[in-house]
C-alpha positions as a LaTeX table, in Angstrom:
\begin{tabular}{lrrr}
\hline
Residue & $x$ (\AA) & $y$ (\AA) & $z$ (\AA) \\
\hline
Unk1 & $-19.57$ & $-67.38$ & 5.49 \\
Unk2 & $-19.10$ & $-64.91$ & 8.61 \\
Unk3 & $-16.12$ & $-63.11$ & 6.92 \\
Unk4 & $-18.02$ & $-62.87$ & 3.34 \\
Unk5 & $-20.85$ & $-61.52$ & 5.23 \\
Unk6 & $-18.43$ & $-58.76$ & 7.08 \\
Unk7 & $-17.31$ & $-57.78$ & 3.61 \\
Unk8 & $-20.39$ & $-57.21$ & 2.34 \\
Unk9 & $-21.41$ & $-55.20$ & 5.18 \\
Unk10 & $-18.50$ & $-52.99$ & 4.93 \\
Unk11 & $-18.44$ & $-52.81$ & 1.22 \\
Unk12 & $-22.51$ & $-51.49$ & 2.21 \\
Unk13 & $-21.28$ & $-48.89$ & 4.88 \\
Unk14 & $-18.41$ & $-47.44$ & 2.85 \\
Unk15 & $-21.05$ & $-46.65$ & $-0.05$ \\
Unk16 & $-23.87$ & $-45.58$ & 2.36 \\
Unk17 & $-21.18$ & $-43.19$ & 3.82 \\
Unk18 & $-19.87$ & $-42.20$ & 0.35 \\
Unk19 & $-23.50$ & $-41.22$ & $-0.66$ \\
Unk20 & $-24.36$ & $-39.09$ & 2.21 \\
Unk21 & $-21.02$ & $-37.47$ & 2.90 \\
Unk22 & $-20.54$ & $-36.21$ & $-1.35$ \\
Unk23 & $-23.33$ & $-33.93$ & $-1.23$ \\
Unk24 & $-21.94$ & $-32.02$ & 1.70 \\
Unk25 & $-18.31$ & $-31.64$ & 0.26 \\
Unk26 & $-19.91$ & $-30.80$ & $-2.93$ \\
Unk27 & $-21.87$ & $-27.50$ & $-1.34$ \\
Unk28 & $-18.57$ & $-26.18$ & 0.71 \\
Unk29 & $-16.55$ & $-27.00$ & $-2.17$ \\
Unk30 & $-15.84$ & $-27.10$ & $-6.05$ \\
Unk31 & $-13.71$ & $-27.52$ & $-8.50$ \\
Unk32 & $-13.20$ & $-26.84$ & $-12.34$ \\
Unk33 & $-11.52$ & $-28.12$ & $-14.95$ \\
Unk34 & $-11.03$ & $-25.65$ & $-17.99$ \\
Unk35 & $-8.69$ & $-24.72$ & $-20.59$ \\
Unk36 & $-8.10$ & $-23.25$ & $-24.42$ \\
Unk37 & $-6.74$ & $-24.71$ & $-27.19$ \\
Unk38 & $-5.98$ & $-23.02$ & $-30.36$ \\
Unk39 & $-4.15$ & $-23.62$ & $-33.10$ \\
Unk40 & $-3.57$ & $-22.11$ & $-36.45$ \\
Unk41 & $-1.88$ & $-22.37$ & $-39.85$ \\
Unk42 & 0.64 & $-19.53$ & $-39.95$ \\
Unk43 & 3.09 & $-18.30$ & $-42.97$ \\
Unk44 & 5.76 & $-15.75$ & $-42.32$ \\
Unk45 & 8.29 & $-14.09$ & $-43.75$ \\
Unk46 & 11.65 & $-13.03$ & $-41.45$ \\
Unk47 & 10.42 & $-14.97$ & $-38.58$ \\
Unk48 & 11.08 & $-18.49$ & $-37.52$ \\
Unk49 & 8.39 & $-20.51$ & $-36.09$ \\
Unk50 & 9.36 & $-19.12$ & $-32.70$ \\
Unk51 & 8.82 & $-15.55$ & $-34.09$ \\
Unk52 & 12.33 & $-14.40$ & $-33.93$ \\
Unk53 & 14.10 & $-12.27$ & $-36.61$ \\
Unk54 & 15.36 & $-14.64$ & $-39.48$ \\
Unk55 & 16.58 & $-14.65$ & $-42.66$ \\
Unk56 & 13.82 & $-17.10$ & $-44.20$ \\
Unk57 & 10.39 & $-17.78$ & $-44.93$ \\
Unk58 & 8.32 & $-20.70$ & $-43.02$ \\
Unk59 & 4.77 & $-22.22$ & $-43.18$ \\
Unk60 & 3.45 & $-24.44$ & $-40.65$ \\
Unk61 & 1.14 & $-24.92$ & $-37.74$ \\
Unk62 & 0.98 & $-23.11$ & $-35.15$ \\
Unk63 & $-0.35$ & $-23.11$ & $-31.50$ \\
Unk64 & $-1.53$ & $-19.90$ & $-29.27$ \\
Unk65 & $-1.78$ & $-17.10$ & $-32.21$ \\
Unk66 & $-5.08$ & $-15.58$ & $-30.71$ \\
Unk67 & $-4.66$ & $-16.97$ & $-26.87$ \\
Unk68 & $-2.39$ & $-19.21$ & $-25.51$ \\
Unk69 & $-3.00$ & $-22.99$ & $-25.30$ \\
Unk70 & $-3.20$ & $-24.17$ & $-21.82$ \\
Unk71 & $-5.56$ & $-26.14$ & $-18.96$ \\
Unk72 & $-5.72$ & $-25.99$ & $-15.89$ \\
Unk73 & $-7.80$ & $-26.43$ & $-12.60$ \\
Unk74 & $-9.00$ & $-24.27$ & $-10.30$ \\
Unk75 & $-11.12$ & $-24.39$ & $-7.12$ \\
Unk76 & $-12.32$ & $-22.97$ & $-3.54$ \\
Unk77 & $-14.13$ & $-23.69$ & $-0.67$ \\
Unk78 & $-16.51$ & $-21.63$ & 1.53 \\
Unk79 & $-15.11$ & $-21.03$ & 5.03 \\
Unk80 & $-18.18$ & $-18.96$ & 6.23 \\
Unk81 & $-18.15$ & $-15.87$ & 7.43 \\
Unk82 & $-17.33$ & $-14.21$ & 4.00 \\
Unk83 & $-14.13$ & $-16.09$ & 3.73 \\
Unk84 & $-12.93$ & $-18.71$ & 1.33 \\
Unk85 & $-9.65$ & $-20.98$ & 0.55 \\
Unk86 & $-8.88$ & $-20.69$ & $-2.95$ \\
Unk87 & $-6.25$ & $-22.67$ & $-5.31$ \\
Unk88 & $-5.21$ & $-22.37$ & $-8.97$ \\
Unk89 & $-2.88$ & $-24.88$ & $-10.69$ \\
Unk90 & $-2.52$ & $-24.07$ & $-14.35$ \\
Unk91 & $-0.51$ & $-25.82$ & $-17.27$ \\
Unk92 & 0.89 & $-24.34$ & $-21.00$ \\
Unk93 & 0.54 & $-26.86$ & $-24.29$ \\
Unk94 & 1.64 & $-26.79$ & $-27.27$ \\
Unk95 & $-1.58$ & $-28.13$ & $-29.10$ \\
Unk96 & 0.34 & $-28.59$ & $-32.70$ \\
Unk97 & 2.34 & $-31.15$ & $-30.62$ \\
Unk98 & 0.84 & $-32.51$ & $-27.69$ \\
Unk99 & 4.28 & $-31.09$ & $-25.43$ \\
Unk100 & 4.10 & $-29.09$ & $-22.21$ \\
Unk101 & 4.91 & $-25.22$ & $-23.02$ \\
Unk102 & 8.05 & $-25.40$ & $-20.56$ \\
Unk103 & 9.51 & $-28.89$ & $-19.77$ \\
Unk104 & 11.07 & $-28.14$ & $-16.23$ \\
Unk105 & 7.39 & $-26.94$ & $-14.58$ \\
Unk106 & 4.48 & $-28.84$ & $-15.19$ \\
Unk107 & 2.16 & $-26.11$ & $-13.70$ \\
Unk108 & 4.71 & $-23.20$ & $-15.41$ \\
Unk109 & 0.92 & $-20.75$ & $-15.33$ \\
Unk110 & 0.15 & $-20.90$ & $-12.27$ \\
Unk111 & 0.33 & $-22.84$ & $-9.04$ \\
Unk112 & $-0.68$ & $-21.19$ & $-5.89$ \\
Unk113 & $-2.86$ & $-21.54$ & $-2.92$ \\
Unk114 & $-4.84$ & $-18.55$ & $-0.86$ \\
Unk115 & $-6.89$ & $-17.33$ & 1.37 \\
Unk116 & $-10.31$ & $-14.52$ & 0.47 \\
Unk117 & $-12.11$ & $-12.36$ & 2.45 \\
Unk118 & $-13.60$ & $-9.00$ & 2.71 \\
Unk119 & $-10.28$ & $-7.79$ & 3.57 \\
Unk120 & $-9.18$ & $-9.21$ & $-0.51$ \\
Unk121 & $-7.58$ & $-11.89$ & $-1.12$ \\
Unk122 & $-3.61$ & $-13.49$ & $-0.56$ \\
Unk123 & $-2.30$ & $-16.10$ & $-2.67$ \\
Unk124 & 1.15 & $-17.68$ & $-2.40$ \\
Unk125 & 3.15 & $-19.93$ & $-4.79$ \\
Unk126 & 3.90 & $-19.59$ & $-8.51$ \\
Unk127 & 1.57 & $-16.59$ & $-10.31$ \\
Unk128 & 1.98 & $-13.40$ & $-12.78$ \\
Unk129 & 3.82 & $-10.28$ & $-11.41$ \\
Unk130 & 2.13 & $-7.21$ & $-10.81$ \\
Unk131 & 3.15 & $-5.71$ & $-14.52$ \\
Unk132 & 1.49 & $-8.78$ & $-16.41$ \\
Unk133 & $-1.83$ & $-7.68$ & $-14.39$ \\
Unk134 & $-1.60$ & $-4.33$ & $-14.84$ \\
Unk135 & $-1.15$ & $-4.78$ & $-18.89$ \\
Unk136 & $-4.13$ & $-7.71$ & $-19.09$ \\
Unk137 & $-6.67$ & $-4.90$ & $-19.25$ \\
Unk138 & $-5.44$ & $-2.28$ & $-21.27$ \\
Unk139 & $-3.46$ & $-4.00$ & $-24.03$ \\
Unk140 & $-4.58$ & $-3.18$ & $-27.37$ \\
Unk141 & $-4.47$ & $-6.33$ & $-28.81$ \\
Unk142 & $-6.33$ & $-8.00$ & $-25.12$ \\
Unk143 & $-3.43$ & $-9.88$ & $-24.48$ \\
Unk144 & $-3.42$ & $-11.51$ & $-28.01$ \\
Unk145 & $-0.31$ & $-13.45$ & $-29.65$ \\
Unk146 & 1.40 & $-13.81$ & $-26.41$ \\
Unk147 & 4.58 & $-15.05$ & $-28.25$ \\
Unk148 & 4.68 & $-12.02$ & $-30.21$ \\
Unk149 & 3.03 & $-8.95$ & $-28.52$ \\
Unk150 & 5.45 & $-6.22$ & $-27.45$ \\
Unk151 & 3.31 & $-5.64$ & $-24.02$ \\
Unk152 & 3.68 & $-8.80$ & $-22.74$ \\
Unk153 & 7.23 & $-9.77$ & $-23.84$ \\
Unk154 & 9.09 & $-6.20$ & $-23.53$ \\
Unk155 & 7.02 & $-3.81$ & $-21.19$ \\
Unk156 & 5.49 & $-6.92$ & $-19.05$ \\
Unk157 & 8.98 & $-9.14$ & $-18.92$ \\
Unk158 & 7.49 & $-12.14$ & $-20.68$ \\
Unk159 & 10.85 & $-12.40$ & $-23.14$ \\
Unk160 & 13.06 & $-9.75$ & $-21.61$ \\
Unk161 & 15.75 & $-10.88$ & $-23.69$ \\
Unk162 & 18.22 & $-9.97$ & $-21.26$ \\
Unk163 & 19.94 & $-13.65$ & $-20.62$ \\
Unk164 & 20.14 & $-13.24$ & $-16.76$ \\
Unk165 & 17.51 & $-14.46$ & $-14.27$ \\
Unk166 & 15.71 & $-11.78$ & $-12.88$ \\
Unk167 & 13.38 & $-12.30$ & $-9.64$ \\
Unk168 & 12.63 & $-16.02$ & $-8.72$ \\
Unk169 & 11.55 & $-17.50$ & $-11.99$ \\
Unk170 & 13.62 & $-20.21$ & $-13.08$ \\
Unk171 & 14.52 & $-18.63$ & $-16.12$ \\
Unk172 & 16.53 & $-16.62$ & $-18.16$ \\
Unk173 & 15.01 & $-15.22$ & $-20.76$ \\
Unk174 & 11.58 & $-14.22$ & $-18.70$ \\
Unk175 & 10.18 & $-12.77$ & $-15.28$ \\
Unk176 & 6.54 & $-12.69$ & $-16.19$ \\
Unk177 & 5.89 & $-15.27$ & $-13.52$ \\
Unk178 & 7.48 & $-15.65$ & $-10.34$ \\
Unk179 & 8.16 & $-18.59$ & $-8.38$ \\
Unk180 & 7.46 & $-18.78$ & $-4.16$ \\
Unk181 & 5.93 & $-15.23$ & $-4.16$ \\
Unk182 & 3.13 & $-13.85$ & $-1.81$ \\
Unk183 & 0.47 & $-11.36$ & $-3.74$ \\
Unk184 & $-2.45$ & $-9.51$ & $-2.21$ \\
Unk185 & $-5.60$ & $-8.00$ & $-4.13$ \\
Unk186 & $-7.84$ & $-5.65$ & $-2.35$ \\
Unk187 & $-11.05$ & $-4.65$ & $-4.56$ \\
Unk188 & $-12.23$ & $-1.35$ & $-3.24$ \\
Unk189 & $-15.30$ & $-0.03$ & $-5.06$ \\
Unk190 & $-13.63$ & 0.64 & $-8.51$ \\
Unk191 & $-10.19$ & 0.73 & $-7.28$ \\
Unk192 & $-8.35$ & $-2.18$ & $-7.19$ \\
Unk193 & $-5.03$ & $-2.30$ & $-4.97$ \\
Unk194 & $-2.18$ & $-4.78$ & $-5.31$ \\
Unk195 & 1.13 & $-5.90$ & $-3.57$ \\
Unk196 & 3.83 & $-8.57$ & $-4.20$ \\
Unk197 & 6.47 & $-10.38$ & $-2.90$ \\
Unk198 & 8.88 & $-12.65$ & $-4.55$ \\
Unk199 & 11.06 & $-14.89$ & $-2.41$ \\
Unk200 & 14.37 & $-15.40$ & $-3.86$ \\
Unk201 & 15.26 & $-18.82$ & $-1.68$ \\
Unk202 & 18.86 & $-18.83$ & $-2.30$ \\
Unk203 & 21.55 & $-19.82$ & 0.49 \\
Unk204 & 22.00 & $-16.65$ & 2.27 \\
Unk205 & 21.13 & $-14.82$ & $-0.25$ \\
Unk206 & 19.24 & $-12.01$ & 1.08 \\
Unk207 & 17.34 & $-9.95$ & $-1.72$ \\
Unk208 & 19.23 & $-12.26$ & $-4.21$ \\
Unk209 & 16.46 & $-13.31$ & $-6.53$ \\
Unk210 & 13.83 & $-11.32$ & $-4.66$ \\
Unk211 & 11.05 & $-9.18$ & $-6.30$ \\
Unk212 & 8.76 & $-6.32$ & $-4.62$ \\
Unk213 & 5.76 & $-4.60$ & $-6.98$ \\
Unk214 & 3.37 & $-2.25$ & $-5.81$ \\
Unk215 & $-0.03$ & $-1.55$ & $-8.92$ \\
Unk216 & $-3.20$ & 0.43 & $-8.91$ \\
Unk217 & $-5.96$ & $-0.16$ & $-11.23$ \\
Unk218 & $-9.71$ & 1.49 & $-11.85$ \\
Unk219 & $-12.79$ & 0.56 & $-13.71$ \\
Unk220 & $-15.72$ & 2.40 & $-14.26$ \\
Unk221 & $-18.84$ & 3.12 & $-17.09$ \\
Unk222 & $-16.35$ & 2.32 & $-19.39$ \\
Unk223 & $-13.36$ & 3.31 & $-18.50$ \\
Unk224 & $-10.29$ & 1.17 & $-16.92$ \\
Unk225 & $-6.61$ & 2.54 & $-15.82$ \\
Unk226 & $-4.23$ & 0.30 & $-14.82$ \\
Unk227 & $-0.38$ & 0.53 & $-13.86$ \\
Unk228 & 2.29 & $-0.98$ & $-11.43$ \\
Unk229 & 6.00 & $-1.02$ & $-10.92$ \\
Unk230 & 8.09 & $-4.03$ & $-9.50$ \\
Unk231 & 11.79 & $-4.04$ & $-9.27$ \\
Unk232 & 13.85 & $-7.60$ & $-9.41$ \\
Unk233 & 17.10 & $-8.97$ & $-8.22$ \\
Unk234 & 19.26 & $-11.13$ & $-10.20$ \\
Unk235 & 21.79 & $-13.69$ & $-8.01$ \\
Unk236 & 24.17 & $-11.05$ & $-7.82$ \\
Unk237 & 21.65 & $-8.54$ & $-6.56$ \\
Unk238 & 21.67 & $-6.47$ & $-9.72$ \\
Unk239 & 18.30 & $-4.22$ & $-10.18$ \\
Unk240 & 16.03 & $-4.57$ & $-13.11$ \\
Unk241 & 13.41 & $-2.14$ & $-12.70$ \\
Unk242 & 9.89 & $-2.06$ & $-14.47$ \\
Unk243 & 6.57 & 0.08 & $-14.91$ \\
Unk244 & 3.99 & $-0.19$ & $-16.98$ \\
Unk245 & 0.55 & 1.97 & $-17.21$ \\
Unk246 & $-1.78$ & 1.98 & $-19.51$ \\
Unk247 & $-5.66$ & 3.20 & $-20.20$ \\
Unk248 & $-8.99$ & 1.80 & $-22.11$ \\
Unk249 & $-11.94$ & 3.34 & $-22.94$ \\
Unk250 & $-14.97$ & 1.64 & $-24.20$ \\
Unk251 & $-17.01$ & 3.97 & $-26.78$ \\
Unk252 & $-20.30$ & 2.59 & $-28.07$ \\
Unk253 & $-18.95$ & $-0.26$ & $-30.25$ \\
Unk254 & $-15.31$ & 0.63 & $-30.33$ \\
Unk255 & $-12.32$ & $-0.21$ & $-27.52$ \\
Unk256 & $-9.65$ & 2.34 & $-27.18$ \\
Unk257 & $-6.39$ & 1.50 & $-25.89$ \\
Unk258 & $-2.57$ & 2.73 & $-25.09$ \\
Unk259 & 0.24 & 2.13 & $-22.40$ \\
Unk260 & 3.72 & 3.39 & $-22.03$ \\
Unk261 & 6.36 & 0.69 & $-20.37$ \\
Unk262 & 9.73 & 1.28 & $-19.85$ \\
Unk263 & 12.24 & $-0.71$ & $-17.74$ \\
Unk264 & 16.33 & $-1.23$ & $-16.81$ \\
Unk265 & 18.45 & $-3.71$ & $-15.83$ \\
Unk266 & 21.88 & $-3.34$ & $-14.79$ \\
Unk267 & 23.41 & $-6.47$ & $-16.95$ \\
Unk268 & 26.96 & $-5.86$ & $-15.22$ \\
Unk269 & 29.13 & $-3.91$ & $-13.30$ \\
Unk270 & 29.34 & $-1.26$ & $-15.89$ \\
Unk271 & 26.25 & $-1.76$ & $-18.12$ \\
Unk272 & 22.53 & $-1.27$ & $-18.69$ \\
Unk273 & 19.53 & $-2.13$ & $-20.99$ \\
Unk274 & 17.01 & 0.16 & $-21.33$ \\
Unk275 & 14.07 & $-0.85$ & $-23.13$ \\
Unk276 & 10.94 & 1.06 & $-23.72$ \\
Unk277 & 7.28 & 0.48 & $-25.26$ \\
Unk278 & 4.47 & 2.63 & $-26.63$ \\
Unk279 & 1.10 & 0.87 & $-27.54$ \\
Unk280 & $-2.25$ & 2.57 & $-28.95$ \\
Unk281 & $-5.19$ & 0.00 & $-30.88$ \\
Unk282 & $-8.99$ & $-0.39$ & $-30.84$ \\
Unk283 & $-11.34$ & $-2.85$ & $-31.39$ \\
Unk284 & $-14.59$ & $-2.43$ & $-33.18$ \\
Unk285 & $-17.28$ & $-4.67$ & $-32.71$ \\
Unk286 & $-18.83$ & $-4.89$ & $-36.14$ \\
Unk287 & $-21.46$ & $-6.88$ & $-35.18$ \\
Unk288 & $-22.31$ & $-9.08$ & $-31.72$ \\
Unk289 & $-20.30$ & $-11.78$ & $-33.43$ \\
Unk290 & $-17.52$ & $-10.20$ & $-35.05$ \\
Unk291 & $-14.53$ & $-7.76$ & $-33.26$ \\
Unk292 & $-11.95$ & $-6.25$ & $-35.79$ \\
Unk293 & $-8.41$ & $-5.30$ & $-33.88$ \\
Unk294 & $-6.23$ & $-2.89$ & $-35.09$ \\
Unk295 & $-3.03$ & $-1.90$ & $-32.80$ \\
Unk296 & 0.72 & $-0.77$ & $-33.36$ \\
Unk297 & 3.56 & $-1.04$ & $-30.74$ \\
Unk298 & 6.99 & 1.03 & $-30.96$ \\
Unk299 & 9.73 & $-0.56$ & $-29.19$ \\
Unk300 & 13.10 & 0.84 & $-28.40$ \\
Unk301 & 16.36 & $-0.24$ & $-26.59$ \\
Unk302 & 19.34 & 1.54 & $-25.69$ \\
Unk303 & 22.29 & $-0.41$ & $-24.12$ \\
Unk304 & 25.20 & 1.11 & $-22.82$ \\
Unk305 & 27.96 & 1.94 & $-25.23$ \\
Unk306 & 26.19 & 0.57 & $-27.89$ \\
Unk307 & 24.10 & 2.18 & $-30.43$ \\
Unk308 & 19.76 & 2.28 & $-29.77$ \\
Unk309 & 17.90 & $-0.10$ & $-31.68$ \\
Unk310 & 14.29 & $-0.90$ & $-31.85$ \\
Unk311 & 11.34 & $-2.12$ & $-33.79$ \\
Unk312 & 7.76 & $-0.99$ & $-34.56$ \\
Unk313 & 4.97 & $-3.70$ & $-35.23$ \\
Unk314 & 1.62 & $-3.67$ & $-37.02$ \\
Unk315 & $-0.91$ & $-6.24$ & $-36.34$ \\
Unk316 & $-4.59$ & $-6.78$ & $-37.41$ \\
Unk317 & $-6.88$ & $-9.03$ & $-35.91$ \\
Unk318 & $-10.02$ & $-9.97$ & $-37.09$ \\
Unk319 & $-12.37$ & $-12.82$ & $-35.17$ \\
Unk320 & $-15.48$ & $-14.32$ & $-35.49$ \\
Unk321 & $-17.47$ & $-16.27$ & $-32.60$ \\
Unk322 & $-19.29$ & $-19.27$ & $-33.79$ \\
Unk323 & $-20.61$ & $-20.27$ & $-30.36$ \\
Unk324 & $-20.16$ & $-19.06$ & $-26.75$ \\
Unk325 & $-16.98$ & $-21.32$ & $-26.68$ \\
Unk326 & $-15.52$ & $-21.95$ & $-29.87$ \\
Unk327 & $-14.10$ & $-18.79$ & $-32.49$ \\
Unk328 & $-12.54$ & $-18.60$ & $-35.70$ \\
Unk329 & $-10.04$ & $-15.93$ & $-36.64$ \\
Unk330 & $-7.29$ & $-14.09$ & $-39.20$ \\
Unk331 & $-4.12$ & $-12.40$ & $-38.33$ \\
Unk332 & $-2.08$ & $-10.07$ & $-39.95$ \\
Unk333 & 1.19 & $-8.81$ & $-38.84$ \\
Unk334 & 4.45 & $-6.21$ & $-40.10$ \\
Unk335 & 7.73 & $-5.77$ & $-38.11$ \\
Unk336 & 9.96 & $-3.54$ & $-38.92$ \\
Unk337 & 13.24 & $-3.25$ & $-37.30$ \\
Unk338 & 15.73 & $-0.53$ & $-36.89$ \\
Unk339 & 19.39 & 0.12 & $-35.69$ \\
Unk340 & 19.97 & $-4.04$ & $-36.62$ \\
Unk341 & 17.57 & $-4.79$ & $-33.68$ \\
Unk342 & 17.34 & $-8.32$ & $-35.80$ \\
Unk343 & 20.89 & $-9.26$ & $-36.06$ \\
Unk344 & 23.43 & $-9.19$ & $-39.11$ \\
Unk345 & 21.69 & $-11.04$ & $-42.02$ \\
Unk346 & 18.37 & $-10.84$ & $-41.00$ \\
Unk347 & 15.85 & $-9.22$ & $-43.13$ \\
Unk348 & 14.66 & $-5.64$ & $-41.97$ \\
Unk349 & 10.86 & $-6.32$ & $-42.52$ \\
Unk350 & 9.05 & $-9.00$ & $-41.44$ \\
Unk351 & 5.31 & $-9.71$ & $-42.09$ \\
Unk352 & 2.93 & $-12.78$ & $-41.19$ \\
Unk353 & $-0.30$ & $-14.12$ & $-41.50$ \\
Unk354 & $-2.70$ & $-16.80$ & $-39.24$ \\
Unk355 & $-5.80$ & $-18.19$ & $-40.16$ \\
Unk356 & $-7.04$ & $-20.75$ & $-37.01$ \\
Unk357 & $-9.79$ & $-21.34$ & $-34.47$ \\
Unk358 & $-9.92$ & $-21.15$ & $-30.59$ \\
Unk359 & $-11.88$ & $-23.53$ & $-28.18$ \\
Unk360 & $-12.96$ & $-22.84$ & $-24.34$ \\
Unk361 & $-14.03$ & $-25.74$ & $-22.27$ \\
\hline
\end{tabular}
């Protein structure tokens, strides 16, 4: 009887404390649980699924046309003083499917821990280089069709194409996010400064695998600028160096918008890939529910002793918000490639079209 009794007295005492000790984590701290998912139906012509040059014609569903598919959590807690401890740990899905976006990192988006204060803020572990901030808010399209917008695959590293791991990403084909890195953000008034720091971690490896970016951005009444550069390592210490600027201008209903990118990376002892993007687009908002998106991107690449190459792409966007949360939306899209940019037997015009609907929570 004694021991039931202490059971139900501690059972008592655990809840009491439970109940009195919530509401004081819950004012220091919070977290939230959000995320997109979008999907799409999606017919092309001279792309496969994956959006690379083909040879063929495919019709299927598709997931991250107007924003990519992901969730995530994110949090902080209030330090006093002005100061806070902040984390982010953010996941890529492939909603047609249920799969992660990248099978060997469960939080591939983000996953970092830091520290804010009136001084900015510093945040260390897995997040986006300096060039995929400074493109987020000029981009033409506003970062739309990640998989197949020239900003944030060519001029922001996303899909570099370059088969060589450049900066601490754990992959080869991308350096849009980079693994063990340090990044400050001061906000100044309308100036906002950044720095970054990519550790490479390898066995005395010294700048093997390192990264080092330095951007520069302003916003005011309407206007935003925005550019950075950020040189990598590969493990042989090889350079690839990137910038990226770029400029918006909001006038009465209609977004304007155009960057420049251009980067190189020394591939071997002897050779180098230059490639280089122009963007220009606006956005009209027809009415407070629907945004028409018109933009065009030239690409070119010139490798050494090998002829230039290059593509220009056309791509309409038209999207209509049903609620706060939840959108619908058509896409429209021409490549066309020059200098065999799309391999031998690959058509020279490509051309798509998505019809899907987007969902915050």
């Amino acid at each position: 009887m004694e021991e039931k009794t202490l059971i139900r007295e501690t059972r008592a005492l655990c809840a009491l404390l439970a109940a009195t000790a919530a509401p004081a984590f819950a004012q220091a701290s919070g977290v939230t649980l959000y995320g997109i998912v979008d999907l799409s139906v999606r017919q092309a012509s001279g792309l496969t699924p994956g959006h690379a040059p083909s040879d063929a014609s495919h019709a299927g569903l598709g997931s991250g046309v107007n924003n990519t598919s992901r969730w995530g959590l994110r949090g902080s807690e209030d330090l006093g003083g002005g100061a806070k401890a902040l984390f982010n740990l953010e996941a890529g899905i492939n909603a047609d499917t249920g799969a992660s976006a990248n099978s060997g990192k469960f939080f591939d988006r983000a996953s970092w821990l830091g520290l804010q204060g009136g001084w900015g803020t510093l945040a260390a572990g897995r997040q986006t280089t300096l060039l995929a901030d400074a493109v987020s808010p000029v981009d033409p399209l506003g970062m739309r069709f990640a998989g197949f917008n020239p900003n944030i695959n060519v001029a922001a590293l996303s899909q570099h194409g370059l088969g060589i791991q450049y900066g601490g990403t754990g992959s080869t084909s991308g350096s849009y996010r980079l693994d063990n890195a340090l990044k400050y953000t001061g906000r100044f008034g309308a100036v906002t400064a950044r720095a970054m720091h990519g550790f490479g971690e390898l066995a005395g490896g010294g700048a093997r695998l390192s990264s080092s970016g330095l951007g520069l951005a302003y916003a005011r009444q309407g206007l935003a600028l925005s550019g950075a550069y950020q040189t990598f390592k590969d493990a042989d210490a090889r350079d690839l160096d990137a910038y990226l600027a770029g400029a918006a201008y909001q006038w009465g209903s209609v977004r304007w918008a155009a960057t420049a990118g251009r980067n190189q990376a020394q591939t071997s002892a002897t050779a180098r890939t230059v490639q280089r993007v122009l963007s220009a687009g606006g956005t009209w908002s027809a009415t407070p529910a629907a945004d028409l998106t018109l933009a065009y991107y030239k690409v070119d690449r010139s490798r050494t002793l090998q002829a230039g190459d290059g593509y220009g792409r056309l791509v309409a966007f038209g999207e209509y918000k049903l609620s706060r949360r939840t959108r619908l939306y058509a896409e429209f899209d021409a490549t066309r490639w020059r200098g065999g940019y799309q391999g031998a037997g690959k058509k020279a015009h490509a051309r798509g079209t998505s019809l899907g609907v987007l969902h915050h929570f």
